[in-house]
Backbone and ligand atoms as CSV (ligand in chain L), in Angstrom:
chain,resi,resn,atom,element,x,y,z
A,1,UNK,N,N,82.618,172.366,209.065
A,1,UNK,CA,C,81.800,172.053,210.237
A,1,UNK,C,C,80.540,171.331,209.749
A,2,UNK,N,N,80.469,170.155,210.111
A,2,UNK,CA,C,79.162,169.197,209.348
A,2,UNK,C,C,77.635,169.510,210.604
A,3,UNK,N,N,76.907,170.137,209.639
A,3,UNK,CA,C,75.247,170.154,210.396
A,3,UNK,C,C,74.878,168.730,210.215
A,4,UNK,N,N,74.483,168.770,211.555
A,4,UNK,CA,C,73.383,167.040,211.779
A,4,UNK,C,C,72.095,167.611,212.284
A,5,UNK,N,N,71.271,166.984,211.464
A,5,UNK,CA,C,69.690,167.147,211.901
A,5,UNK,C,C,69.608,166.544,212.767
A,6,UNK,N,N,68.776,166.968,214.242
A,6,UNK,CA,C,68.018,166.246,215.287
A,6,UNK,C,C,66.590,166.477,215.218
A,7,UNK,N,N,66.017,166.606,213.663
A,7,UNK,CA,C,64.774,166.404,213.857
A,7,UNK,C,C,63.837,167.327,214.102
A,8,UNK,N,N,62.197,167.495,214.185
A,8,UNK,CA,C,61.546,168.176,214.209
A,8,UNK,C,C,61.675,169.099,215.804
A,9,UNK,N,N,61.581,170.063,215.973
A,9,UNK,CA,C,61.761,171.090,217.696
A,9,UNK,C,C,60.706,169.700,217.840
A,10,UNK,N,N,58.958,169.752,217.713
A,10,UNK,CA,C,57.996,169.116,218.782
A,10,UNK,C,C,58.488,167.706,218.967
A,11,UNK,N,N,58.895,166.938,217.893
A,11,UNK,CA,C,59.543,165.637,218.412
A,11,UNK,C,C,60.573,165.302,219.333
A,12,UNK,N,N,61.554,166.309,219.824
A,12,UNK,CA,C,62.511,166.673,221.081
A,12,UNK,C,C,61.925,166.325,222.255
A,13,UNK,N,N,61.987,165.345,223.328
A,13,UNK,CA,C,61.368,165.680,224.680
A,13,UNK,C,C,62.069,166.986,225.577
A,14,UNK,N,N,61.465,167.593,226.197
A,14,UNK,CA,C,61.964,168.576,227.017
A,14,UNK,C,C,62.455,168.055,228.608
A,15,UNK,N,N,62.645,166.263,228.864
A,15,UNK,CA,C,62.632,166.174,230.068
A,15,UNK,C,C,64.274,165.400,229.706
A,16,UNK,N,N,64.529,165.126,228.942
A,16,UNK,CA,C,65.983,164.738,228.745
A,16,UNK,C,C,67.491,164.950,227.715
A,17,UNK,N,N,68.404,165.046,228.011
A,17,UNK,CA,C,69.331,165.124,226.636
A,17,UNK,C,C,69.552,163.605,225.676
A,18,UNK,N,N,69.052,164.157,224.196
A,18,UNK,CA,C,68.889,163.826,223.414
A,18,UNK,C,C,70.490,163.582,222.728
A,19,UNK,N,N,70.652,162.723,222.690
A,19,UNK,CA,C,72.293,162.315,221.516
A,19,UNK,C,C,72.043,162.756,220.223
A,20,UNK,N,N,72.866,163.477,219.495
A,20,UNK,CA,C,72.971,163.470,218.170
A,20,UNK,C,C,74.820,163.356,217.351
A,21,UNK,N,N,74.654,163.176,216.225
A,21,UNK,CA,C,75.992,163.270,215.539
A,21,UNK,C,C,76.871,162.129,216.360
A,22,UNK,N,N,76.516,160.651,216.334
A,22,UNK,CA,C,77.252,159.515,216.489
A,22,UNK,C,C,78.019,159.821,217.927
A,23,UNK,N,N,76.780,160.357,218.867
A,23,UNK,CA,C,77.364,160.290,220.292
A,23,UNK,C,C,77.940,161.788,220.775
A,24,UNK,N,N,78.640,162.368,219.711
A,24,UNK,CA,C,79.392,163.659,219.441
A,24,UNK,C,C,78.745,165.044,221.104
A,25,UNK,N,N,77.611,164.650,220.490
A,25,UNK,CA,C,76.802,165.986,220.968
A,25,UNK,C,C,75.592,165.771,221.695
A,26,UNK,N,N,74.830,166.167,222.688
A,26,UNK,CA,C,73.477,166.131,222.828
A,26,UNK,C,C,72.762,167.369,222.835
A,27,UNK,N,N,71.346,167.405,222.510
A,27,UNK,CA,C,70.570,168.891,222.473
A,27,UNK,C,C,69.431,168.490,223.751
A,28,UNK,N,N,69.290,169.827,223.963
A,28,UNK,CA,C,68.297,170.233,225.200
A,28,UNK,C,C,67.263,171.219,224.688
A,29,UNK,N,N,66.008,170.788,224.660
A,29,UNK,CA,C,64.907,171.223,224.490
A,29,UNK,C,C,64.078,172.210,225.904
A,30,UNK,N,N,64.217,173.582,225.908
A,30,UNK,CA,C,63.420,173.746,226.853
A,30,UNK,C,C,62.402,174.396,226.176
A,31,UNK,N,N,60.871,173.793,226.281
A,31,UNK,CA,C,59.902,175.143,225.532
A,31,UNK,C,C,60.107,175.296,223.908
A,32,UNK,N,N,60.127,176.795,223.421
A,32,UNK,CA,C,60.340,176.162,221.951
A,32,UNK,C,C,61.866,176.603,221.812
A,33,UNK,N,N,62.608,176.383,222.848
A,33,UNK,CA,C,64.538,176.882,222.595
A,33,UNK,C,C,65.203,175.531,222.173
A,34,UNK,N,N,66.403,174.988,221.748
A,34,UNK,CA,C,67.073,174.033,222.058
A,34,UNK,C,C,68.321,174.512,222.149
A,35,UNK,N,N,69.163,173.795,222.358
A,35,UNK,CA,C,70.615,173.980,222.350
A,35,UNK,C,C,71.228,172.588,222.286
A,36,UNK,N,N,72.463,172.890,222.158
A,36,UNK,CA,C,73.788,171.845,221.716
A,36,UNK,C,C,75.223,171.925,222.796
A,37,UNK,N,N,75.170,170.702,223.286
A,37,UNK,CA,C,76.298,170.919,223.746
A,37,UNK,C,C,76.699,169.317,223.633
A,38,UNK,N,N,78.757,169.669,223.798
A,38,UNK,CA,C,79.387,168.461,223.806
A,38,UNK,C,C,78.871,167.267,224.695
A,39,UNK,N,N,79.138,165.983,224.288
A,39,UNK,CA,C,78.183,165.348,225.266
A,39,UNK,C,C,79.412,164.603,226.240
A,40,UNK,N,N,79.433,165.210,227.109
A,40,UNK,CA,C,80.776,165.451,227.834
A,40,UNK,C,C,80.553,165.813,229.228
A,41,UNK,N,N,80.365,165.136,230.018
A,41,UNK,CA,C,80.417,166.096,231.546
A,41,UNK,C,C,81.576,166.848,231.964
A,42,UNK,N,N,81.834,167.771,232.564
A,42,UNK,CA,C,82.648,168.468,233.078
A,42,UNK,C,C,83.558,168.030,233.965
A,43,UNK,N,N,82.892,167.088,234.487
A,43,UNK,CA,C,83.553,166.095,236.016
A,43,UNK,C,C,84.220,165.394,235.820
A,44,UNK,N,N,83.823,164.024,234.705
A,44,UNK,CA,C,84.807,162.823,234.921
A,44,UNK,C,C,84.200,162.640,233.297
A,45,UNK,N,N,83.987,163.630,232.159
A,45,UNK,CA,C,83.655,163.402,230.902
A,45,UNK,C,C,83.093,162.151,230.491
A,46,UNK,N,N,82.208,161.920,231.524
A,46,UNK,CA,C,80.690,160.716,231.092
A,46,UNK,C,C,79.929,161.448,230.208
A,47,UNK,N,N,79.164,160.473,229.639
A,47,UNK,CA,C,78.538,161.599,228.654
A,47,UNK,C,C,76.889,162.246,229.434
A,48,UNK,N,N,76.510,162.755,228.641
A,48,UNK,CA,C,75.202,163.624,229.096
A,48,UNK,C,C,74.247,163.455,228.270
A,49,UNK,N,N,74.096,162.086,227.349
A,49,UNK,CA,C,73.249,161.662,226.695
A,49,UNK,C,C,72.134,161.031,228.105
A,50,UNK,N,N,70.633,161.668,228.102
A,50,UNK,CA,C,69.956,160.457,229.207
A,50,UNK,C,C,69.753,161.182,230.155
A,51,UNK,N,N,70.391,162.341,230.236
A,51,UNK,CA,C,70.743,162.917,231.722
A,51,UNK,C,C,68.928,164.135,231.912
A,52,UNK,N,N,69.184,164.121,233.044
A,52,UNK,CA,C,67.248,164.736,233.063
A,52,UNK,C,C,67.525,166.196,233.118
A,53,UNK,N,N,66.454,166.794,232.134
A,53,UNK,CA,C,66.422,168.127,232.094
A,53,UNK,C,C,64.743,168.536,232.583
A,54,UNK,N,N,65.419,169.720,234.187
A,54,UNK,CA,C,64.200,169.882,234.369
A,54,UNK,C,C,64.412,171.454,234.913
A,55,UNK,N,N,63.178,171.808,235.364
A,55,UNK,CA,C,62.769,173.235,235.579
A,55,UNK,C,C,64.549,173.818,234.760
A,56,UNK,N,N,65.074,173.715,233.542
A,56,UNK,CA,C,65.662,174.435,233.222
A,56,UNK,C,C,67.184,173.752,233.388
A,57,UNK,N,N,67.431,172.849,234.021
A,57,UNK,CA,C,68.583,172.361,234.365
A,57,UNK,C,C,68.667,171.087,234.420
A,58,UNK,N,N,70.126,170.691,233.320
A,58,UNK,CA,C,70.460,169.557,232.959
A,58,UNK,C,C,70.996,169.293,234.017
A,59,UNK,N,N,70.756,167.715,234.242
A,59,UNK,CA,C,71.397,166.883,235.569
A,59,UNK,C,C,72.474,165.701,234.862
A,60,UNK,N,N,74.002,165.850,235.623
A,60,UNK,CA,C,74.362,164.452,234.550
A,60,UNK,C,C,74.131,162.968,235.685
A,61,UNK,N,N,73.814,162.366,234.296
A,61,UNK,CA,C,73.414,160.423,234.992
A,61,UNK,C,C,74.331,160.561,235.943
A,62,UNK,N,N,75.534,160.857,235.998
A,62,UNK,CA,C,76.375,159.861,236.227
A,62,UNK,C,C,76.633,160.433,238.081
A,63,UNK,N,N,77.141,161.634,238.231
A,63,UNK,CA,C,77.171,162.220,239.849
A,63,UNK,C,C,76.763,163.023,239.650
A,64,UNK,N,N,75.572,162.793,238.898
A,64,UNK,CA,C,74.610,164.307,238.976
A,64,UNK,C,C,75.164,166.332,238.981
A,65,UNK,N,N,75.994,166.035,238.847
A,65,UNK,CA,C,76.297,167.723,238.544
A,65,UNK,C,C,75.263,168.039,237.704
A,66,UNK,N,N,75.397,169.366,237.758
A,66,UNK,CA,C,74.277,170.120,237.384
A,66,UNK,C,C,74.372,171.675,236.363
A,67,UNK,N,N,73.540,171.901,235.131
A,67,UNK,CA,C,74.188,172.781,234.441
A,67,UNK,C,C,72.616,173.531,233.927
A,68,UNK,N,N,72.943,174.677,233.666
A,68,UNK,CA,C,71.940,175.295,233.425
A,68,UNK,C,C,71.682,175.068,231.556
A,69,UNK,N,N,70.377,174.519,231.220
A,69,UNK,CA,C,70.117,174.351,230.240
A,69,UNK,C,C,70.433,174.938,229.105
A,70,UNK,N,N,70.043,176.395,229.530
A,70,UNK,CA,C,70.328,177.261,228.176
A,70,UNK,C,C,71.682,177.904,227.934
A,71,UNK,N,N,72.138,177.681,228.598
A,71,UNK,CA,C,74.019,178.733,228.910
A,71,UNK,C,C,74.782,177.431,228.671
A,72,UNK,N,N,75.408,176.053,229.455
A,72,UNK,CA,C,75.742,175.208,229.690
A,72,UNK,C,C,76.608,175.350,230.963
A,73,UNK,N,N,76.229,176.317,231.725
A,73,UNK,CA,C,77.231,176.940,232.906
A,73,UNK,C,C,76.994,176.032,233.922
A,74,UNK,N,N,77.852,175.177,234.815
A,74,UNK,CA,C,77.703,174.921,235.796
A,74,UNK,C,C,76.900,175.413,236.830
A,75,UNK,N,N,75.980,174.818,237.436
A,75,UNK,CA,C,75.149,175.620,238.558
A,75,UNK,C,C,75.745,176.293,239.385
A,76,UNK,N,N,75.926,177.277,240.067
A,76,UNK,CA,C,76.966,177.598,241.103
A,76,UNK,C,C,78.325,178.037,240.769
A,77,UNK,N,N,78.491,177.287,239.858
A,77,UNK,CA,C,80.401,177.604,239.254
A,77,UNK,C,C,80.179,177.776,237.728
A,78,UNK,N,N,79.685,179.235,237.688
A,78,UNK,CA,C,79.471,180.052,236.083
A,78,UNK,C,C,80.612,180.191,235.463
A,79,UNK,N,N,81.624,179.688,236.120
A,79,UNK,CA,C,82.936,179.934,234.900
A,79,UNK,C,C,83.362,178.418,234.227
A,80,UNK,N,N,82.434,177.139,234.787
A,80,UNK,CA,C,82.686,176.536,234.079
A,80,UNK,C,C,81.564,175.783,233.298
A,81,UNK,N,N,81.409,176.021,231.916
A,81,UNK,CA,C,81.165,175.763,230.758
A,81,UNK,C,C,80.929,174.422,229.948
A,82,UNK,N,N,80.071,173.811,229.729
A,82,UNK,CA,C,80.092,172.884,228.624
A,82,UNK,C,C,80.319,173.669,227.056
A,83,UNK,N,N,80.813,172.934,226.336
A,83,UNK,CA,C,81.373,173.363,225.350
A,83,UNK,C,C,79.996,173.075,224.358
A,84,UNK,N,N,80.006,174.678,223.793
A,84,UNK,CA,C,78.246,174.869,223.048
A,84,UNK,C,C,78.064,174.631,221.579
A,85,UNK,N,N,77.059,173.925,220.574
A,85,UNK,CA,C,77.472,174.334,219.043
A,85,UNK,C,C,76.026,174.810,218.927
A,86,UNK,N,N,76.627,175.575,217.905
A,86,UNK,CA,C,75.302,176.331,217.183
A,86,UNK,C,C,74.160,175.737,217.177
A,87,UNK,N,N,73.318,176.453,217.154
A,87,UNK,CA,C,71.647,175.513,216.365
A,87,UNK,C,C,70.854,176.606,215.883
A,88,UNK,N,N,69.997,175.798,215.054
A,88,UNK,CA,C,69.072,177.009,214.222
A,88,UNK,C,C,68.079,176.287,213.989
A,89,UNK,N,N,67.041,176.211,213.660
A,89,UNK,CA,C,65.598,175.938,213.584
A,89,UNK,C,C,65.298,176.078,211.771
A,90,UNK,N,N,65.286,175.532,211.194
A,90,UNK,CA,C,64.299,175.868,209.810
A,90,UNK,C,C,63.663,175.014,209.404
A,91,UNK,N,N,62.740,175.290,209.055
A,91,UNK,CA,C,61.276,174.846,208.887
A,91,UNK,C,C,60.683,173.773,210.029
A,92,UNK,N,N,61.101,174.189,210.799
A,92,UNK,CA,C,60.581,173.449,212.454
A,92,UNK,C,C,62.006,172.471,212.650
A,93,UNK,N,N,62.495,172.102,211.426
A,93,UNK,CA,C,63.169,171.175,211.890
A,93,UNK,C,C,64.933,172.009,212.968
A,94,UNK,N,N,65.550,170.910,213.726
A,94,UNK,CA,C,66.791,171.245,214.333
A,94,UNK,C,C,67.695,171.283,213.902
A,95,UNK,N,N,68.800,172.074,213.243
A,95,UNK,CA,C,70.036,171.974,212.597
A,95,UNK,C,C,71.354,172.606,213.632
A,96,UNK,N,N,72.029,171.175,213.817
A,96,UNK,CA,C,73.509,171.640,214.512
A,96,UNK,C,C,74.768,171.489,213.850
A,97,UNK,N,N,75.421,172.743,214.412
A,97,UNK,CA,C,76.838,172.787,213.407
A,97,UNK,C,C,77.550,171.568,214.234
A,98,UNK,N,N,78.719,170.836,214.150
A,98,UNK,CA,C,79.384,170.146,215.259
A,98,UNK,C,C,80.518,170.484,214.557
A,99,UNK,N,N,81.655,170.154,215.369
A,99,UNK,CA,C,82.862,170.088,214.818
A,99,UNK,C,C,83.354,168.663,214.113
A,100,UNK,N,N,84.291,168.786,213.282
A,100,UNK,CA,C,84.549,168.174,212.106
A,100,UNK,C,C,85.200,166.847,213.123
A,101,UNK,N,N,84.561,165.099,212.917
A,101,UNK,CA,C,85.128,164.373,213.568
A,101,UNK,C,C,86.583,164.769,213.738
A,102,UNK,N,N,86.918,164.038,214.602
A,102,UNK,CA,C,89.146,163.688,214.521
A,102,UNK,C,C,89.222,162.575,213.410
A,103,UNK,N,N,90.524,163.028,212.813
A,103,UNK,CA,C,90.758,162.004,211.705
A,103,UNK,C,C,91.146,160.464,212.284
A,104,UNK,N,N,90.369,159.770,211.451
A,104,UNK,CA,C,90.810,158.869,212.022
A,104,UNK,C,C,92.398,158.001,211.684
A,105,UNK,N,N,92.725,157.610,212.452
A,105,UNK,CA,C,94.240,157.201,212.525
A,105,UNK,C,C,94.220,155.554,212.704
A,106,UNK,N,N,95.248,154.941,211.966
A,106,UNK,CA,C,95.310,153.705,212.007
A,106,UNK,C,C,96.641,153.232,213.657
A,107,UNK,N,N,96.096,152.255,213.539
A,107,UNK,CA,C,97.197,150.990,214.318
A,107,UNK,C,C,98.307,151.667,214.704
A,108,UNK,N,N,98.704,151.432,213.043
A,108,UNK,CA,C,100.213,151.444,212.675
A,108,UNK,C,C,100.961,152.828,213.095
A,109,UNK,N,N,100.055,153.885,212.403
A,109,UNK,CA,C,100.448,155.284,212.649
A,109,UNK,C,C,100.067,155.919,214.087
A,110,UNK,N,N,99.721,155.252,215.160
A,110,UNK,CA,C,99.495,155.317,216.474
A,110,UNK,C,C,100.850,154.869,217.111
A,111,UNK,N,N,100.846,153.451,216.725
A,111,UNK,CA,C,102.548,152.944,217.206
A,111,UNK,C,C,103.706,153.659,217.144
A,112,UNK,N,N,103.973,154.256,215.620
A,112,UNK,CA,C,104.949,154.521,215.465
A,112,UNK,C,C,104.987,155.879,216.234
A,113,UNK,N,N,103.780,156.793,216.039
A,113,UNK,CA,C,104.061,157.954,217.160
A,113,UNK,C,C,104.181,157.655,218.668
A,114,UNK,N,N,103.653,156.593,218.904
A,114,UNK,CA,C,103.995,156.107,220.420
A,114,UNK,C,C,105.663,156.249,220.133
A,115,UNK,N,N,106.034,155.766,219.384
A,115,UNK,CA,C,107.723,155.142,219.562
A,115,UNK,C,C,107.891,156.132,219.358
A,116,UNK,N,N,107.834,157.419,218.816
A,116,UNK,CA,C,108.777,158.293,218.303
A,116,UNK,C,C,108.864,159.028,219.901
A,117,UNK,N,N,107.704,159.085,220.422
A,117,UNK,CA,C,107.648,159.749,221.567
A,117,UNK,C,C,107.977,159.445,222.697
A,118,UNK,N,N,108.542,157.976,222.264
A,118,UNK,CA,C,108.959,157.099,223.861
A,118,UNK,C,C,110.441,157.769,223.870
A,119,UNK,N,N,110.677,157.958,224.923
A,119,UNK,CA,C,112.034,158.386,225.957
A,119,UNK,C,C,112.564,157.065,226.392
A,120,UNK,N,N,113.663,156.705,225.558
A,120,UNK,CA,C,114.432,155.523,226.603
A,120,UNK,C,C,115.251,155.551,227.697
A,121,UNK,N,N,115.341,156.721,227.776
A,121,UNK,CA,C,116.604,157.317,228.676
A,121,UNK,C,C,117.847,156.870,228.509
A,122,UNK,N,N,118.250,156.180,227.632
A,122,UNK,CA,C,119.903,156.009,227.283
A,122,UNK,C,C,120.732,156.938,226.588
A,123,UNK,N,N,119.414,158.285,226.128
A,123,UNK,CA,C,120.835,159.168,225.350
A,123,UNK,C,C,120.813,160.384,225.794
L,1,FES,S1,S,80.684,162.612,235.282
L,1,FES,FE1,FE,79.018,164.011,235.342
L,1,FES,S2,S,78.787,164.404,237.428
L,1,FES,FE2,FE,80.420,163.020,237.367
């Protein structure tokens, strides 16, 4: 699981989500807390980089749904979840665990699993 620094807690604004780890993730600053979550909306998986965090609750850009800052729970609908990663604080600075990119895959080895998986219906 690779930690990415986002930097000092006071350099965080507390009024928006912050991107870290090549898009991966954004953190939310409320006060001296932060958190991590996928940067992923729940709705139509736009991301939530940008999106305004206020009295406590992230808003996404995109149709505005709405999630409670510190949990990642949907406002209203607590069973659904943004997906959370760790964070820890040392020496002021922000450290998040993320999960390990997807490997990346070529062309070639995309095609051929396309084909293996295509159904021709002749047999
Ligand atoms: S994609 Fe976030 S509210 Fe629609």
């Amino acid at each position: 699981m690779p930690t990415v620094s986002a930097g000092a807690v006071e350099d965080l604004p507390t009024d928006r989500c912050v991107e870290i780890g090549d898009g991966r993730a954004v953190v939310v600053r409320v006060g001296s807390e932060v958190y991590a979550y996928r940067n992923e909306c729940l709705h139509q998986a736009s991301p939530l980089a940008g999106g305004l965090v206020r009295d406590g609750v992230i808003t996404c850009p995109l149709h505005f749904w709405r999630y409670e800052a510190g949990t990642g729970t949907k406002c209203g609908e607590p069973e659904l979840r943004l997906e959370t990663y760790p964070v820890r604080i040392e020496s002021g600075n922000v450290l998040v665990d993320l999960p390990a990119p997807p490997a990346a895959v070529s062309w070639r080895e995309m095609m051929l699993d396309h084909a293996r998986e295509w159904d021709r219906g002749d047999g």
